[in-house]
PDB file of N, CA, C and O in Angstrom:
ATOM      1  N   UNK A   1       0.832  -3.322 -17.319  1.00  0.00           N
ATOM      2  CA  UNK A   1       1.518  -2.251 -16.678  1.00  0.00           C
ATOM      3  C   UNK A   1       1.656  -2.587 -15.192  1.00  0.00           C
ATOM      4  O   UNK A   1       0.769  -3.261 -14.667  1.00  0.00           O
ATOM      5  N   UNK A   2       2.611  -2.204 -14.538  1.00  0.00           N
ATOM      6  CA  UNK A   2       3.103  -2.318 -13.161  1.00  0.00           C
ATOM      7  C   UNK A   2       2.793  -1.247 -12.247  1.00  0.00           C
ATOM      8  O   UNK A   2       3.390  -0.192 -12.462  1.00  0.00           O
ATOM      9  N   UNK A   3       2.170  -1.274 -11.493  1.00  0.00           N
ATOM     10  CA  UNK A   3       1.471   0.151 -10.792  1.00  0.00           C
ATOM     11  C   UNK A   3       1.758  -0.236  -9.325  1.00  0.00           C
ATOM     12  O   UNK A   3       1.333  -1.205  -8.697  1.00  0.00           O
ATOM     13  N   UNK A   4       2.858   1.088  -8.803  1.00  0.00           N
ATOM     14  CA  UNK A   4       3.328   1.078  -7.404  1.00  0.00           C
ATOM     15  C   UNK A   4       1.723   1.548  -6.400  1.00  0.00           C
ATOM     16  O   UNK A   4       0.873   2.303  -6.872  1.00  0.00           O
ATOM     17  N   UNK A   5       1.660   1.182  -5.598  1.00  0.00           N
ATOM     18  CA  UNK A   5       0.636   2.077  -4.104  1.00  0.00           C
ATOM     19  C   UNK A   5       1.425   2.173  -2.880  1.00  0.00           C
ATOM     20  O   UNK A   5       1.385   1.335  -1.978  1.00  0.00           O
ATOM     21  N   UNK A   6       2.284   3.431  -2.883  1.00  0.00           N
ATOM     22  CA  UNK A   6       2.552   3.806  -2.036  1.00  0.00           C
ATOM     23  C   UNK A   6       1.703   3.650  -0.789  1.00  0.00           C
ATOM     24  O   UNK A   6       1.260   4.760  -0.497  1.00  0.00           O
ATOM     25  N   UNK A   7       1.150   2.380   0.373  1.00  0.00           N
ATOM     26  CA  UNK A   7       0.144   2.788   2.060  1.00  0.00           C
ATOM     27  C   UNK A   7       0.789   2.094   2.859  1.00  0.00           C
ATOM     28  O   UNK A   7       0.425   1.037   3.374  1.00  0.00           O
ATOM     29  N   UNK A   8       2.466   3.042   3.102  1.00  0.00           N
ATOM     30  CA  UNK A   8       2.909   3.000   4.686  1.00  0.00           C
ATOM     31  C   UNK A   8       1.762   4.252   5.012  1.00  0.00           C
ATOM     32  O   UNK A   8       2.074   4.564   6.162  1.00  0.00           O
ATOM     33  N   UNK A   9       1.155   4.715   4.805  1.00  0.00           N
ATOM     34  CA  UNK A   9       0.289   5.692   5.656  1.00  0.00           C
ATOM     35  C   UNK A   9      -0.888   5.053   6.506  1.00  0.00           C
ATOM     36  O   UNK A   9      -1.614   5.596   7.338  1.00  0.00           O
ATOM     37  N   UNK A  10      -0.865   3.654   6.027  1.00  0.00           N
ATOM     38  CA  UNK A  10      -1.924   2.908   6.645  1.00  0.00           C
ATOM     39  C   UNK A  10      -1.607   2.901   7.797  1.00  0.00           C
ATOM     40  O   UNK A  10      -2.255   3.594   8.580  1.00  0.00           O
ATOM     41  N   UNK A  11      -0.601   2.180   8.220  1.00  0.00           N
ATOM     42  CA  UNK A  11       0.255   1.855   9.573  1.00  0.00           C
ATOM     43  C   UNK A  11       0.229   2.865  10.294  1.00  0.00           C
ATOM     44  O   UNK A  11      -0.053   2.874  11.492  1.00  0.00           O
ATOM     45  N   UNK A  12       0.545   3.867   9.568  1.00  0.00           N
ATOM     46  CA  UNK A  12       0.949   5.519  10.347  1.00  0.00           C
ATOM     47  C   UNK A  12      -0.102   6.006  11.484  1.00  0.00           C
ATOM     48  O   UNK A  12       0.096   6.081  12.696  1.00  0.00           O
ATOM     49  N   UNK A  13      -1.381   6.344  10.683  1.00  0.00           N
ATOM     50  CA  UNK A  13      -2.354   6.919  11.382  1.00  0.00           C
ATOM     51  C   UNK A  13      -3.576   6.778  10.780  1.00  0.00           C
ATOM     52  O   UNK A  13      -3.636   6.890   9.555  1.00  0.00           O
ATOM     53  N   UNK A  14      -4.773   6.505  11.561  1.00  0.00           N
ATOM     54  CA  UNK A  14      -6.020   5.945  11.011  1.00  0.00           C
ATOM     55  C   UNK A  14      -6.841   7.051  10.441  1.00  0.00           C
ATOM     56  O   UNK A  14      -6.481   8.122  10.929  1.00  0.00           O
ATOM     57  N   UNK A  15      -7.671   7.160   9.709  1.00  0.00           N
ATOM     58  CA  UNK A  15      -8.562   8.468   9.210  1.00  0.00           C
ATOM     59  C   UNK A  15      -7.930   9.024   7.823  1.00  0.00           C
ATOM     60  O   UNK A  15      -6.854   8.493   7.545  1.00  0.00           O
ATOM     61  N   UNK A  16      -8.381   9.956   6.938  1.00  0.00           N
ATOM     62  CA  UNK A  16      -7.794  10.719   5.763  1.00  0.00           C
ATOM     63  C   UNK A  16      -7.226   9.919   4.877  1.00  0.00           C
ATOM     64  O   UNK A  16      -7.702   8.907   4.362  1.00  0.00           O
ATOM     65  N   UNK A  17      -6.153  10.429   4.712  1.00  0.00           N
ATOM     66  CA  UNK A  17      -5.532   9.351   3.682  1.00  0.00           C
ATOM     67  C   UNK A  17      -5.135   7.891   3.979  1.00  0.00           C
ATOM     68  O   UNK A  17      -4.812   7.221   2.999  1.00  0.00           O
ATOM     69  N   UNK A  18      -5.118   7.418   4.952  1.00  0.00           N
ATOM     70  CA  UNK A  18      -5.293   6.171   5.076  1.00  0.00           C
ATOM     71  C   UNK A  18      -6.584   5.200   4.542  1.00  0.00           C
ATOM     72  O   UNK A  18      -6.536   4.245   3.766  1.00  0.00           O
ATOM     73  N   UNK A  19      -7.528   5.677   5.105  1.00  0.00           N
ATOM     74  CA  UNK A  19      -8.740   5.448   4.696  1.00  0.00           C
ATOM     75  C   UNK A  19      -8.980   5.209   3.329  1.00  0.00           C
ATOM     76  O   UNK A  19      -9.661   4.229   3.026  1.00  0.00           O
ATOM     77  N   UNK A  20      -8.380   6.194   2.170  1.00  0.00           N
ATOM     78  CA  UNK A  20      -8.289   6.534   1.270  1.00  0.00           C
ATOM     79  C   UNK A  20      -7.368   5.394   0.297  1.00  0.00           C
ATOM     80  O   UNK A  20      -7.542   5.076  -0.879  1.00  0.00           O
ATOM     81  N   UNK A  21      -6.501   5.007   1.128  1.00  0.00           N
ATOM     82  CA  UNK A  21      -5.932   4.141   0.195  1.00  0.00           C
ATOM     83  C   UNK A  21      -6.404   2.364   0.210  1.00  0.00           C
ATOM     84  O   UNK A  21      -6.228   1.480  -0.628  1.00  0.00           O
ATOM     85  N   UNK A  22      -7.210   2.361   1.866  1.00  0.00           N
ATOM     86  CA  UNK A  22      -7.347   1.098   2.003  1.00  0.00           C
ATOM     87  C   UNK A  22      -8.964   1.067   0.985  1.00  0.00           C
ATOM     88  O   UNK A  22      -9.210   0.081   0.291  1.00  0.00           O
ATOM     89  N   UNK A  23      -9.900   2.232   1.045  1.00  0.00           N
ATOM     90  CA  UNK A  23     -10.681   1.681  -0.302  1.00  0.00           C
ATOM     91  C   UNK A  23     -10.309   1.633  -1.646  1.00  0.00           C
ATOM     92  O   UNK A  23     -10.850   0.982  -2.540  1.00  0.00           O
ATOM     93  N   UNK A  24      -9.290   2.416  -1.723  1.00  0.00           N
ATOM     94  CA  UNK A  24      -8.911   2.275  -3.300  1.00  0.00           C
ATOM     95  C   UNK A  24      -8.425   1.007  -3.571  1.00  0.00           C
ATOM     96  O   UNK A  24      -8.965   0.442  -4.522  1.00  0.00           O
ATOM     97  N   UNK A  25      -7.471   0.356  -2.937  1.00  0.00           N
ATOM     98  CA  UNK A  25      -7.294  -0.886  -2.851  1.00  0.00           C
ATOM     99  C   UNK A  25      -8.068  -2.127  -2.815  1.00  0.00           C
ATOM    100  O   UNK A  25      -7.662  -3.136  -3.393  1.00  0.00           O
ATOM    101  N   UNK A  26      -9.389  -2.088  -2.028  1.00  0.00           N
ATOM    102  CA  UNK A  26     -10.335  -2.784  -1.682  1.00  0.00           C
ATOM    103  C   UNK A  26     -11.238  -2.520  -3.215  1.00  0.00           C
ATOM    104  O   UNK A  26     -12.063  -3.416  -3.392  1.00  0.00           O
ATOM    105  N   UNK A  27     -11.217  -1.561  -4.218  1.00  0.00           N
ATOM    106  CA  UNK A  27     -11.794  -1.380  -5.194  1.00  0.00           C
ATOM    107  C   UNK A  27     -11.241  -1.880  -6.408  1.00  0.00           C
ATOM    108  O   UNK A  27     -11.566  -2.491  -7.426  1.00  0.00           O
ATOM    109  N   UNK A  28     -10.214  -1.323  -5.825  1.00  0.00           N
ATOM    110  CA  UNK A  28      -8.945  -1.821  -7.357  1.00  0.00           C
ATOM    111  C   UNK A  28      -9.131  -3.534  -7.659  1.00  0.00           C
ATOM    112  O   UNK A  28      -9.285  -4.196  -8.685  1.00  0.00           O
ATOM    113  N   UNK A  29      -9.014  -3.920  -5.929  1.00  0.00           N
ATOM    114  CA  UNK A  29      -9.416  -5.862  -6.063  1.00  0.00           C
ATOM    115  C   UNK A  29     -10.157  -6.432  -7.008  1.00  0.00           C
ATOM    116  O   UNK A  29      -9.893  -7.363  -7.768  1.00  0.00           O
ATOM    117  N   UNK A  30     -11.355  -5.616  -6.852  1.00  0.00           N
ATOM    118  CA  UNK A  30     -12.894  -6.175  -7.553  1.00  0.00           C
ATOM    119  C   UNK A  30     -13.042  -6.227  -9.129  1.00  0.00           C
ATOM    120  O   UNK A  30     -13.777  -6.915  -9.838  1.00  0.00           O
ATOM    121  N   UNK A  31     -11.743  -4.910  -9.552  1.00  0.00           N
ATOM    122  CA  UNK A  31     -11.983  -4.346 -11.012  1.00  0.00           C
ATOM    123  C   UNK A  31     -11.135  -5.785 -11.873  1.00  0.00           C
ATOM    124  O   UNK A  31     -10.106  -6.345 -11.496  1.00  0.00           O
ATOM    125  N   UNK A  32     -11.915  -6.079 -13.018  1.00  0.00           N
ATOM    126  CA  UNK A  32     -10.881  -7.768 -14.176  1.00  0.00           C
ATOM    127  C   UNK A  32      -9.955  -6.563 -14.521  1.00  0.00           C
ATOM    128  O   UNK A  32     -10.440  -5.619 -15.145  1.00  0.00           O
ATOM    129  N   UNK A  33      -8.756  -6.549 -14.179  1.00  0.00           N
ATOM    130  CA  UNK A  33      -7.583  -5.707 -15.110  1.00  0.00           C
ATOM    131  C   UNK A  33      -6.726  -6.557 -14.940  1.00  0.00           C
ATOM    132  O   UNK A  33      -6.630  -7.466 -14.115  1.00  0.00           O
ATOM    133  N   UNK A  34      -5.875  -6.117 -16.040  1.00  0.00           N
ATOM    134  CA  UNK A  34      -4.644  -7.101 -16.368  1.00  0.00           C
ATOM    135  C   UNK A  34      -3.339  -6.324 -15.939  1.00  0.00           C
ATOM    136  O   UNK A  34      -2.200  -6.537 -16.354  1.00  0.00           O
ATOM    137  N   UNK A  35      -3.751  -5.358 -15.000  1.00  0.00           N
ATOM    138  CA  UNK A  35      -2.271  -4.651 -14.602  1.00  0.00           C
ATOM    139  C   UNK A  35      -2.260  -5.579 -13.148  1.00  0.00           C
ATOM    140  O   UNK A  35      -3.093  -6.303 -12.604  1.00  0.00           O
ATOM    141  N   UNK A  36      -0.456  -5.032 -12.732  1.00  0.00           N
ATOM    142  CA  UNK A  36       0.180  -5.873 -11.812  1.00  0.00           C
ATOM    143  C   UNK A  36      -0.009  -4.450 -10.744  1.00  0.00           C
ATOM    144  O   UNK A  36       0.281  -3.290 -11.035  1.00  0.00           O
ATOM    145  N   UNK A  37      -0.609  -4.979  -9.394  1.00  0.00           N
ATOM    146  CA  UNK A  37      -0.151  -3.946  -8.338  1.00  0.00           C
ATOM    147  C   UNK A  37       0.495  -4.229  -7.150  1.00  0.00           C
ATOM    148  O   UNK A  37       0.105  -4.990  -6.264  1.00  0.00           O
ATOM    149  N   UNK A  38       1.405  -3.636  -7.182  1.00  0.00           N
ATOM    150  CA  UNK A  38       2.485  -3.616  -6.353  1.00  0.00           C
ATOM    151  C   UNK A  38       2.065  -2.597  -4.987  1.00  0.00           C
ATOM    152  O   UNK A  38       2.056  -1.389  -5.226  1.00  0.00           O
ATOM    153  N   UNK A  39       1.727  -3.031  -3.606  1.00  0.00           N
ATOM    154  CA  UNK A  39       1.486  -2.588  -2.813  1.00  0.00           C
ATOM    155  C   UNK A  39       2.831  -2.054  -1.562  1.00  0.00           C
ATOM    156  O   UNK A  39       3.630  -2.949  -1.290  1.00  0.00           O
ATOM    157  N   UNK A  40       2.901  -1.622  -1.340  1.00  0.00           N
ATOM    158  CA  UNK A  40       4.357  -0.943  -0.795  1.00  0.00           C
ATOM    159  C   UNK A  40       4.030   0.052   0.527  1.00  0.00           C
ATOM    160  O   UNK A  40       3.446   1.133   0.609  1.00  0.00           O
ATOM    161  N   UNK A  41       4.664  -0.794   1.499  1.00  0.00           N
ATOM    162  CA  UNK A  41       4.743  -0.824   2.566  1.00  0.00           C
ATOM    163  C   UNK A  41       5.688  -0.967   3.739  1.00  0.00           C
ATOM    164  O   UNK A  41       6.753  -1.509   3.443  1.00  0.00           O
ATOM    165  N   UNK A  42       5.547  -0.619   4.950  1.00  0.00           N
ATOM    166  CA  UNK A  42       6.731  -0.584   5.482  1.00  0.00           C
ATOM    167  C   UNK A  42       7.412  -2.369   6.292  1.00  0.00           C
ATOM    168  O   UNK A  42       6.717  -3.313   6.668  1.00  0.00           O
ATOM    169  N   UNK A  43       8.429  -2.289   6.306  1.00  0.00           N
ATOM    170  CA  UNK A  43       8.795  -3.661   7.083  1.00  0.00           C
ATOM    171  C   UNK A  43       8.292  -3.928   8.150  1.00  0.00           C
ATOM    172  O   UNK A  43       8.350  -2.960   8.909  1.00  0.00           O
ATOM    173  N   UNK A  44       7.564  -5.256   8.806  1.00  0.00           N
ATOM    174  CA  UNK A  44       7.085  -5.634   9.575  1.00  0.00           C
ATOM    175  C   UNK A  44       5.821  -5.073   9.900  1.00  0.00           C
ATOM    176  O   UNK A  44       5.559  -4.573  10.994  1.00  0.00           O
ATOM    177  N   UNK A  45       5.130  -5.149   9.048  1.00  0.00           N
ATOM    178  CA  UNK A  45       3.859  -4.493   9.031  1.00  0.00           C
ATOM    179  C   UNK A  45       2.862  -5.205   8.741  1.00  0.00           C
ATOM    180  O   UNK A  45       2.725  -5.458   7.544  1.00  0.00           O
ATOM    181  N   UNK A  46       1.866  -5.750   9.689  1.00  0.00           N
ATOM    182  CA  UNK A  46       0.826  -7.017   9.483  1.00  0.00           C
ATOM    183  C   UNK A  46      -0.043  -6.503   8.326  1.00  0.00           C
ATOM    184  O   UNK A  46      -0.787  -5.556   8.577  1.00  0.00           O
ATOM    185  N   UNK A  47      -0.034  -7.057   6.994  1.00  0.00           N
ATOM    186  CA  UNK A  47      -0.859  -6.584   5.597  1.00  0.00           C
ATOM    187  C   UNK A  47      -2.260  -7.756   5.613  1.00  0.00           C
ATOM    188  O   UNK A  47      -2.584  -8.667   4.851  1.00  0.00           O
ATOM    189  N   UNK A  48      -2.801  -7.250   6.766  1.00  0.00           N
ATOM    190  CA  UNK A  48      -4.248  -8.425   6.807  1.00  0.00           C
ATOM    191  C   UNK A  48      -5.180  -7.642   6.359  1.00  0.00           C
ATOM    192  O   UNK A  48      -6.295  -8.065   6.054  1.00  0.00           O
ATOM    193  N   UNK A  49      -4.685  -5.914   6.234  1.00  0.00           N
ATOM    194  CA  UNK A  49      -5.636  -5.222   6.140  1.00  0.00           C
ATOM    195  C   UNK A  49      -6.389  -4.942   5.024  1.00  0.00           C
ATOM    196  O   UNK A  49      -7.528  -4.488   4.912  1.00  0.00           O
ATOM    197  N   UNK A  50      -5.025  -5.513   3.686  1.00  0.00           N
ATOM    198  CA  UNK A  50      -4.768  -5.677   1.981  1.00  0.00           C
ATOM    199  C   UNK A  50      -5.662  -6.552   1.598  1.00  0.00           C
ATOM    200  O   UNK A  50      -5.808  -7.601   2.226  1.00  0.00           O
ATOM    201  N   UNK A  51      -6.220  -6.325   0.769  1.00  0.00           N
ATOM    202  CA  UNK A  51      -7.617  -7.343  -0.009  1.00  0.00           C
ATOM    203  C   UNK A  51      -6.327  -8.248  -0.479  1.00  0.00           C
ATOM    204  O   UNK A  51      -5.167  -7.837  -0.498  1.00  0.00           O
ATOM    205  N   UNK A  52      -6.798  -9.661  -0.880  1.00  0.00           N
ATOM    206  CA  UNK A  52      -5.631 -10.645  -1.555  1.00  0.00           C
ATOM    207  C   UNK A  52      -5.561 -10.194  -3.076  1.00  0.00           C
ATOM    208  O   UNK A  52      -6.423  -9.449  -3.543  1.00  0.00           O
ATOM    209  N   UNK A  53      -4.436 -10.703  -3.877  1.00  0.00           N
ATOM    210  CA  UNK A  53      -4.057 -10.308  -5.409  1.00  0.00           C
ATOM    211  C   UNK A  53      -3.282  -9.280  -5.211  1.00  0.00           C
ATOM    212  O   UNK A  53      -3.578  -8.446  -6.067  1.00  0.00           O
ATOM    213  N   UNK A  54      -2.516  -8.926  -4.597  1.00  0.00           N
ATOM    214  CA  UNK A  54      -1.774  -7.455  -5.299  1.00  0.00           C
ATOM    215  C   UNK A  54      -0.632  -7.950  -4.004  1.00  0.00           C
ATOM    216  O   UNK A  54      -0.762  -7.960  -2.780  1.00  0.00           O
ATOM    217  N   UNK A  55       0.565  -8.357  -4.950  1.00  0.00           N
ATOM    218  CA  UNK A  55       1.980  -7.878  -4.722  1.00  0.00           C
ATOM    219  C   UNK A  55       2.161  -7.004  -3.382  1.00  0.00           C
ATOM    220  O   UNK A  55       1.626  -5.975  -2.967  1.00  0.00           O
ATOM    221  N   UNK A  56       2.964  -7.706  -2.983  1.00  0.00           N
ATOM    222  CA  UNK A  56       3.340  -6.603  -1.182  1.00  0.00           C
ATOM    223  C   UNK A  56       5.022  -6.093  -1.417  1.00  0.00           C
ATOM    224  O   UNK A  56       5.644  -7.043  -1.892  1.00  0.00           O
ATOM    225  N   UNK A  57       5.752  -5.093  -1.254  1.00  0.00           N
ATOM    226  CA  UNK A  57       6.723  -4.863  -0.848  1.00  0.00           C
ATOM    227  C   UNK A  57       7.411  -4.208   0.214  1.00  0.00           C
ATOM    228  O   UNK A  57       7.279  -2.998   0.402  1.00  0.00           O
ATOM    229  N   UNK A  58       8.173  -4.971   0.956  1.00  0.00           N
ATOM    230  CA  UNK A  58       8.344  -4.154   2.338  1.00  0.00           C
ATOM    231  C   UNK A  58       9.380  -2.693   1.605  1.00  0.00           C
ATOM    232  O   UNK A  58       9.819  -2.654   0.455  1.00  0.00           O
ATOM    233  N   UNK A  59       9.473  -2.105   2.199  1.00  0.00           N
ATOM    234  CA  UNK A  59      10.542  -0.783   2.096  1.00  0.00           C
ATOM    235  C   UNK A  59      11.122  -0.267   3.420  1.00  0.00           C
ATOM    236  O   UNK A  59      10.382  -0.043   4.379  1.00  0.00           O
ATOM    237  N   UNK A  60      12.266  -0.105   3.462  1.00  0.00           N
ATOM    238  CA  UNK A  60      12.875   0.047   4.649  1.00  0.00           C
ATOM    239  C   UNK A  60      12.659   1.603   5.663  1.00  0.00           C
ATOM    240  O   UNK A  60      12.929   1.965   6.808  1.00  0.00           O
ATOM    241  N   UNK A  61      12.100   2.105   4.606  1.00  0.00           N
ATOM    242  CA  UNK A  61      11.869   3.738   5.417  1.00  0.00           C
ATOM    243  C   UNK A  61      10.300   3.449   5.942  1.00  0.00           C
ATOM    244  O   UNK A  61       9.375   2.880   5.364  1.00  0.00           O
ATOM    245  N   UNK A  62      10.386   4.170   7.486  1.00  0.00           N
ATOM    246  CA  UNK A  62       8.435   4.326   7.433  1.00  0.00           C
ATOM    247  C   UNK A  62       7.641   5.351   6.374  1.00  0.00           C
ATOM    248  O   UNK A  62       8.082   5.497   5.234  1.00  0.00           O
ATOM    249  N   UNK A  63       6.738   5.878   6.715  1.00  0.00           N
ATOM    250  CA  UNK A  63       6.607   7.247   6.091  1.00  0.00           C
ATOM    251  C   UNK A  63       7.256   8.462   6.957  1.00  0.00           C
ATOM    252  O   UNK A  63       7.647   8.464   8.124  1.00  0.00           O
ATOM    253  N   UNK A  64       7.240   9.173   6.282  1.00  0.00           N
ATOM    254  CA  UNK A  64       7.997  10.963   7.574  1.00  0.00           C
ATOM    255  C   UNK A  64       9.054  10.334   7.410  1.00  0.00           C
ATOM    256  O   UNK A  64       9.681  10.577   8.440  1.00  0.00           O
ATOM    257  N   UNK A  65       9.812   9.525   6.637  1.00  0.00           N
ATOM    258  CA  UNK A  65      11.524   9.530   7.242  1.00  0.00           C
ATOM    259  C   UNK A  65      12.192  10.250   6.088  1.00  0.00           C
ATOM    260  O   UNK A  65      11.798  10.546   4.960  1.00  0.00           O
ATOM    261  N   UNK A  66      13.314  10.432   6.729  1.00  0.00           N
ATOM    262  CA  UNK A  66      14.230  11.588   5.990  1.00  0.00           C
ATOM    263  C   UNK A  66      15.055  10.822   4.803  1.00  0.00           C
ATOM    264  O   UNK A  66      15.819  11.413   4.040  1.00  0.00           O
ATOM    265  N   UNK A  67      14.828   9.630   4.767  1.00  0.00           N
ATOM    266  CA  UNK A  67      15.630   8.685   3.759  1.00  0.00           C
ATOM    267  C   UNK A  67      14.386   8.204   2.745  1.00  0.00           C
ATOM    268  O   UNK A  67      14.557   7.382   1.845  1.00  0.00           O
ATOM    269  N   UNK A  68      13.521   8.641   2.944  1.00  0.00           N
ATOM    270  CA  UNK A  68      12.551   7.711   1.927  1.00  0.00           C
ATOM    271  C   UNK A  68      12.660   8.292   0.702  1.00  0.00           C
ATOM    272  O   UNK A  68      13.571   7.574   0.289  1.00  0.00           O
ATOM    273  N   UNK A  69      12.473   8.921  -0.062  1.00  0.00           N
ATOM    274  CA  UNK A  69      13.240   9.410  -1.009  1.00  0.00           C
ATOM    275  C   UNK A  69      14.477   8.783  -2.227  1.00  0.00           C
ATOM    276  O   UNK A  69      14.566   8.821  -3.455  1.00  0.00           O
ATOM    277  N   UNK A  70      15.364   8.184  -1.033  1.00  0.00           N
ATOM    278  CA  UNK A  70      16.575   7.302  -1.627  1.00  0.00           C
ATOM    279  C   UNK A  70      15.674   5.864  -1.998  1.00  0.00           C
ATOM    280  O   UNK A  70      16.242   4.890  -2.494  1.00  0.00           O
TER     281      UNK A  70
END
């Protein structure tokens, strides 16, 4: 299975849900699964912060934009 993670919120602002996605991620790493994760993020955005193994995609909206949606 192919599993999106929406963390342009990483970039956004530090604390809450940011936090939130960079351990889930950092957890998800560790787990043997045979799903694909697709990490999704905004363009030009240094991903050093991403444990390695999981798929990066830039997306052209930040978060809060009025086009993200499309």
């Amino acid at each position: 299975m192919r599993i999106g993670i929406d963390a342009r919120l990483v970039f956004y602002r530090r604390g809450g849900i940011a936090t939130y996605i960079l351990g889930l991620l950092h957890g998800l790493a560790q787990l043997p699964v045979a799903d694909e994760f697709l990490v999704l993020q905004s363009r030009g955005h240094d991903d050093k912060l991403f444990p390695n193994g999981f798929r990066r995609r830039g997306l052209l909206t930040p978060c809060h934009h009025r086009f993200e949606r499309l």
